[in-house]
C-alpha positions as CSV (number, residue, x, y, z in Angstrom):
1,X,0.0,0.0,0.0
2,X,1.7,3.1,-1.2
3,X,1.6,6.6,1.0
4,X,-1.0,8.2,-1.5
5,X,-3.5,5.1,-1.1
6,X,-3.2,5.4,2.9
7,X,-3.7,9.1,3.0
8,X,-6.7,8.9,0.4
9,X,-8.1,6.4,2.7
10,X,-7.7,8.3,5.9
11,X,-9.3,11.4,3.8
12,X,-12.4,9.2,3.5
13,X,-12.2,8.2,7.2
14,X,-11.9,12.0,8.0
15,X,-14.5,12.8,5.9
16,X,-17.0,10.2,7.7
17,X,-15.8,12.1,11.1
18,X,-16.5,15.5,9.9
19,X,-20.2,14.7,8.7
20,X,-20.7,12.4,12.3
21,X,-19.8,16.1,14.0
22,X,-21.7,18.5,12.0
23,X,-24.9,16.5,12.1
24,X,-23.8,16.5,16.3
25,X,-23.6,20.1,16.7
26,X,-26.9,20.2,14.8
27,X,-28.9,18.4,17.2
28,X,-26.8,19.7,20.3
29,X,-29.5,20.3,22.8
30,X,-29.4,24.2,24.1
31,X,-27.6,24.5,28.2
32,X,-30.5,25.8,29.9
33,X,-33.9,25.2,29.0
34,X,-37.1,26.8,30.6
35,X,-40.0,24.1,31.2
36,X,-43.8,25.7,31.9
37,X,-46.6,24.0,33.4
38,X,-50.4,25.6,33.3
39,X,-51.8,26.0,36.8
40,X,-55.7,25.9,37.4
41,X,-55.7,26.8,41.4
42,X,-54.6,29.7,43.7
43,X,-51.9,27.7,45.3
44,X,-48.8,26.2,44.0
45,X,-46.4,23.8,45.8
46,X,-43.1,22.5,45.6
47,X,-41.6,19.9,47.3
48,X,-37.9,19.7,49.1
49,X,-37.3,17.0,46.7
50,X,-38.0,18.6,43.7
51,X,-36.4,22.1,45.0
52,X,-32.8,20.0,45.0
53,X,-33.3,18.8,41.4
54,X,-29.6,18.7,40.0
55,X,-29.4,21.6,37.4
56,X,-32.8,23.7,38.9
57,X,-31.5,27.5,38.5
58,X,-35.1,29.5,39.1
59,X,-38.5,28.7,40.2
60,X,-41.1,31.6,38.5
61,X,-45.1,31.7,39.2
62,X,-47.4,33.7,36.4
63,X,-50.4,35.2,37.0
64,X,-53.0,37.8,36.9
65,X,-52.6,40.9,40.3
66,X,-50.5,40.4,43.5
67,X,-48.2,37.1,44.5
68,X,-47.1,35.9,47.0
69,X,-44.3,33.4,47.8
70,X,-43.1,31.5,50.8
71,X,-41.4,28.5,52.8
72,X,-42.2,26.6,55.6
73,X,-41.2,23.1,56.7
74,X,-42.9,20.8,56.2
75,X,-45.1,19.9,58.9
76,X,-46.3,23.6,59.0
77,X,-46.7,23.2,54.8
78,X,-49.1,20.5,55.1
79,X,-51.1,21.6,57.7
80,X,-51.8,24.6,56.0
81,X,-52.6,23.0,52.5
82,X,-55.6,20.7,54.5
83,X,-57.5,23.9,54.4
84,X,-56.8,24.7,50.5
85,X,-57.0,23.4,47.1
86,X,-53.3,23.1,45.5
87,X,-51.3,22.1,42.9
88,X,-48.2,20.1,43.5
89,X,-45.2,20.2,41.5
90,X,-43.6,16.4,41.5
91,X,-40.8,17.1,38.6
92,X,-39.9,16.7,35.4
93,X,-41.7,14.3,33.0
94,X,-39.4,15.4,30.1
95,X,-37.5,18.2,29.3
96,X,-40.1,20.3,27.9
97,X,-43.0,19.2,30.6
98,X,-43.4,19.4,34.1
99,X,-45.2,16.5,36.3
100,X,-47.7,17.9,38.6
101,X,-50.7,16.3,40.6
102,X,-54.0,18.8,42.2
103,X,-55.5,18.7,45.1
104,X,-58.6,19.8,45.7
105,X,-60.1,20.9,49.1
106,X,-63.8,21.9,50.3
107,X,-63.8,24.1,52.8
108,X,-67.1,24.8,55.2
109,X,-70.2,26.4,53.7
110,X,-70.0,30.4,54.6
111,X,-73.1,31.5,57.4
112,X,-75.8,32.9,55.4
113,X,-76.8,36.1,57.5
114,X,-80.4,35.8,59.4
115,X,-83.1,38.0,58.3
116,X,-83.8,40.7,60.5
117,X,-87.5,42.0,61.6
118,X,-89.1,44.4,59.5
119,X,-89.4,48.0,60.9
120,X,-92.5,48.4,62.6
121,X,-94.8,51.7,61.2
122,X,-96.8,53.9,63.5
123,X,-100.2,54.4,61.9
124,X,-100.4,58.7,62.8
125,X,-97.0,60.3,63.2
126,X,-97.2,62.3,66.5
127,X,-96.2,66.3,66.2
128,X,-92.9,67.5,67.6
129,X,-91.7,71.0,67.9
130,X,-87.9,69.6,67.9
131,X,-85.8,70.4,65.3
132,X,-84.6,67.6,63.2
133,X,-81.3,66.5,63.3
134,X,-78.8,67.7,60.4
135,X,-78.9,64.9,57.5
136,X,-75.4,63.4,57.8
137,X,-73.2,62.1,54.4
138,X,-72.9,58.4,54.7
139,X,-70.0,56.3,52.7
140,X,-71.3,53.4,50.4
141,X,-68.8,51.1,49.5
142,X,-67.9,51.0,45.8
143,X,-66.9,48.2,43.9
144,X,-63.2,48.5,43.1
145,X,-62.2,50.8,46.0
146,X,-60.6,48.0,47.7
147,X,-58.6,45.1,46.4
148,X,-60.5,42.2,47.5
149,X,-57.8,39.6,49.6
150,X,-58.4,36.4,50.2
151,X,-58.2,35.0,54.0
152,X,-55.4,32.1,53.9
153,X,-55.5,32.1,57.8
154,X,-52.6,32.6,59.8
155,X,-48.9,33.6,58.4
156,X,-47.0,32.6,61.9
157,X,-45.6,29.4,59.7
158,X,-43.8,31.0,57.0
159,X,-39.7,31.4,56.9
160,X,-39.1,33.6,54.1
161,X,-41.3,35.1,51.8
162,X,-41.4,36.8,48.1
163,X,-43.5,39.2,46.8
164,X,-44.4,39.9,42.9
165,X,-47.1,41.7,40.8
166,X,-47.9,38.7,37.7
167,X,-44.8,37.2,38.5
168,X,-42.9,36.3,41.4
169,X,-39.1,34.5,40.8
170,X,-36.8,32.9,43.0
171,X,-33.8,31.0,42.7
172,X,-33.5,27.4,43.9
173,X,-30.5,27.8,45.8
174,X,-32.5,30.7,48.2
175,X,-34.9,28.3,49.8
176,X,-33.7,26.5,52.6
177,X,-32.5,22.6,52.4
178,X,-36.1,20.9,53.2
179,X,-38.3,23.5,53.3
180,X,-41.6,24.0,51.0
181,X,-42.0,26.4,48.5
182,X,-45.8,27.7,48.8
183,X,-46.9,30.4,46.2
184,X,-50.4,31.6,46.0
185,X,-52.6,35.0,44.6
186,X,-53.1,37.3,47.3
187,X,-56.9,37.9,46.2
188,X,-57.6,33.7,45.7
189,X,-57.7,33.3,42.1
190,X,-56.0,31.1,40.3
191,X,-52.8,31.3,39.1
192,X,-51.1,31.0,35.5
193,X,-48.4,29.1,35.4
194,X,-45.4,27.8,37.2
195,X,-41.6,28.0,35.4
196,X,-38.5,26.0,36.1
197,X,-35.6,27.3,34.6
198,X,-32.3,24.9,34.3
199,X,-29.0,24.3,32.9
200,X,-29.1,20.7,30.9
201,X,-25.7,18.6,31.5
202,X,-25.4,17.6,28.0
203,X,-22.6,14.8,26.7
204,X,-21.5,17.3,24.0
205,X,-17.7,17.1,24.5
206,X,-16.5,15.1,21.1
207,X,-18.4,16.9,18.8
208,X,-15.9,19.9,18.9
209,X,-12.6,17.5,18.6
210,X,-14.4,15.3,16.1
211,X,-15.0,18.1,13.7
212,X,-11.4,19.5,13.3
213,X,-9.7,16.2,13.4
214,X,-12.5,15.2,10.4
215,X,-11.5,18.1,8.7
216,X,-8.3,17.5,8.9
217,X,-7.7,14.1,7.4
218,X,-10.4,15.1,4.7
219,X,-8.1,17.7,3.5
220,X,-4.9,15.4,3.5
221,X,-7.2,13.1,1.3
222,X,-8.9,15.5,-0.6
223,X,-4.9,16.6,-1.4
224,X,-3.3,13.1,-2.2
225,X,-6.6,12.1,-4.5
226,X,-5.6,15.4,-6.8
227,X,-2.0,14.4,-6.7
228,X,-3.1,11.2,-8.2
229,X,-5.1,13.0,-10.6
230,X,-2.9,15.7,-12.2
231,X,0.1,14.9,-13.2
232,X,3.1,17.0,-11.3
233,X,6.4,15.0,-13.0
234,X,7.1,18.6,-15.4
235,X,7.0,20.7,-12.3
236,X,9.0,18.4,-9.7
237,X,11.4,18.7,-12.7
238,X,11.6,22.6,-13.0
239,X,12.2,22.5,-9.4
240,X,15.0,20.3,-9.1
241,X,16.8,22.5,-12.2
242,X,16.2,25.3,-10.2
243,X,17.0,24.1,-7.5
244,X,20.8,22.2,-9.3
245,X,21.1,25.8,-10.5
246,X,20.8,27.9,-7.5
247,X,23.3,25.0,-5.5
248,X,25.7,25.6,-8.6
249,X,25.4,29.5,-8.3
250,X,26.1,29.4,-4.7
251,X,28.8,27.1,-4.6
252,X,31.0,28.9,-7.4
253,X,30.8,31.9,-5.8
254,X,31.3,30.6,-1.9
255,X,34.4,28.6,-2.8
256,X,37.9,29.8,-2.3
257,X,40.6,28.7,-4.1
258,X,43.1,25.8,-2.8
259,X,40.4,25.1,0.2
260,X,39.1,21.8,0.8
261,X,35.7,22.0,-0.6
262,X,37.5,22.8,-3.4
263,X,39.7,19.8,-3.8
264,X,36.1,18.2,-2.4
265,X,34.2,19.5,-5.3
266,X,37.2,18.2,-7.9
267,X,36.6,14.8,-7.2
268,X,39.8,14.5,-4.6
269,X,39.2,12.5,-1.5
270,X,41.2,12.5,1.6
271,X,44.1,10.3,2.1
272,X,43.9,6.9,3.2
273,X,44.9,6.7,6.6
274,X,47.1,3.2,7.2
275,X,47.3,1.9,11.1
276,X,50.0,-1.0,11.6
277,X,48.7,-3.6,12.8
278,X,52.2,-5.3,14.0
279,X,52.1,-2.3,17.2
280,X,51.0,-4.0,20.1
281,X,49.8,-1.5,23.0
282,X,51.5,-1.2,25.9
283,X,51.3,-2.3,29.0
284,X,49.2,0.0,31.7
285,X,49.6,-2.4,34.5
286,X,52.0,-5.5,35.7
287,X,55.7,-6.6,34.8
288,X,57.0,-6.2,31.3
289,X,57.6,-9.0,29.5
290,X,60.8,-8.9,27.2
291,X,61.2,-11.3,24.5
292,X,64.8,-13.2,24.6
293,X,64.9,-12.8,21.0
294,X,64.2,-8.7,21.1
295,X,67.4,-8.7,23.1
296,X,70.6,-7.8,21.5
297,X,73.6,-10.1,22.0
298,X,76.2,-7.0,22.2
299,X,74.8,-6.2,25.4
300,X,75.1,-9.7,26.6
301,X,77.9,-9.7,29.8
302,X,81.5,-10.6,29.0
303,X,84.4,-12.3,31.3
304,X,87.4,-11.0,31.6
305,X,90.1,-13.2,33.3
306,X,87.6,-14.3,36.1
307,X,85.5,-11.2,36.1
308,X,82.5,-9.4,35.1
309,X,83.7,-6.5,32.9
């Protein structure tokens, strides 16, 4: 397998990677993500459980006038809620839903008001000489003077509390670990809707690597395919005589006369260097060793009549 069929190969290869991460970041799913659910009574409720979701940023209530947000624990939460009818936010059922379950409570019939006795009428007014009495201005209620509030008992249970007008928003993280979130309309109709607003952990971390090193290997590939396809002997060959002719300008003017890249460039090599072999090293360490035939015989001791001359 020659280095052009390999890198066509891995162009194809890269090209396979670079589609696989486009269609990815296509499809990538946005970080945070707002989920609604439609609410059809005054009170709204969130659990501890749900409050701790992984990923829960804000909690928001819609609706129509005045609202009012709070927490309590949980004991105090439920018996509250025994008195009123509720809507109870249990989670997510998908991304773009929330799970929620209503309660509905009856409370006891209101005391209709007993009739009072009619005025009796005196048949003959009697006369009296005293002046009558100045006619004084009395109020009359008006519809619309007052904003009408509904009675949701006693507030001694509640731990913090929000207000809003149409919408009232809180973060997750400002409601105490196991506490309830209780949101209701301060005049007791019902509210709009209830938003959770949170940042989605998605598995998006190859798409980004997997594009550029796609890219990458396509181009290598797209490269050696056109190699293969247009023929590029004429201009490797200008090149290389450009190239012998710029090495031959530059060496006939960088050479000096009589120096050894001269003599180099003439075809002369460098003497042959001949060791003899017949030199034995000498000794670093022990006694010398003297051959008896290394020994000359002129230096050999004479006698002398009897003694050593």
């Amino acid at each position: 397998m020659t280095l052009r069929t390999t890198a066509i190969i891995a162009g194809v290869l890269g090209l396979l990677m670079l589609i696989a991460g486009l269609v990815g970041n296509g499809v990538r799913p946005d970080p945070e993500v707002v989920t609604k659910a439609l609410v059809t009574t005054p009170v709204v409720v969130v659990g501890p459980e749900v409050i701790a979701l992984q990923g829960l940023d804000q909690i928001a209530v819609n609706a129509k006038g005045d609202i009012e947000a709070h927490t309590a624990r949980a004991a105090d939460a439920a018996s509250w809620l025994k008195r009123h009818s509720a809507t109870y936010v249990t989670g997510y059922a998908g991304w773009d839903s929330l799970a929620t379950r209503t309660e509905s409570r009856v409370g006891p019939p209101s005391p209709s008001p007993s009739p009072s006795p009619s005025p009796s009428v005196s048949p003959a007014a009697s006369p009296s000489t005293a002046p009558s009495p100045a006619p004084t201005a009395s109020a009359t209620a008006q519809p619309g003077d007052a904003k009408a509030s509904a009675d949701y008992g006693s507030t001694d249970d509640w731990r913090s509390s929000w207000r809003g007008v149409n919408r009232v928003s809180l973060a997750a993280g400002a409601v105490a670990p196991g506490e309830v979130l209780v949101v209701y309309t301060a005049d007791g109709s019902n509210l709009g809707s209830v938003e959770f607003s949170a940042v989605r952990q998605a598995n998006d971390g190859w798409i980004n690597p997997l594009i550029w090193i796609g890219g990458v290997l396509a181009l290598l590939g797209a490269v050696a395919a056109l190699s293969g396809l247009i023929d590029t002997r004429p201009v490797q060959e200008r090149a290389e005589s450009w190239l012998r002719g710029r090495s031959k300008i530059g060496g006939e003017k960088s050479v000096r006369p009589g120096s050894r890249r001269e003599r180099r460039l003439a075809g002369s090599s460098l003497p042959d260097v001949v060791l003899d072999e017949r030199e034995t090293p000498r000794p670093t360490d022990g006694p010398i060793v003297v051959n008896e035939s290394d020994v000359d015989a002129s230096t050999e001791p004479t006698t002398d009549e009897g003694g050593i001359s």
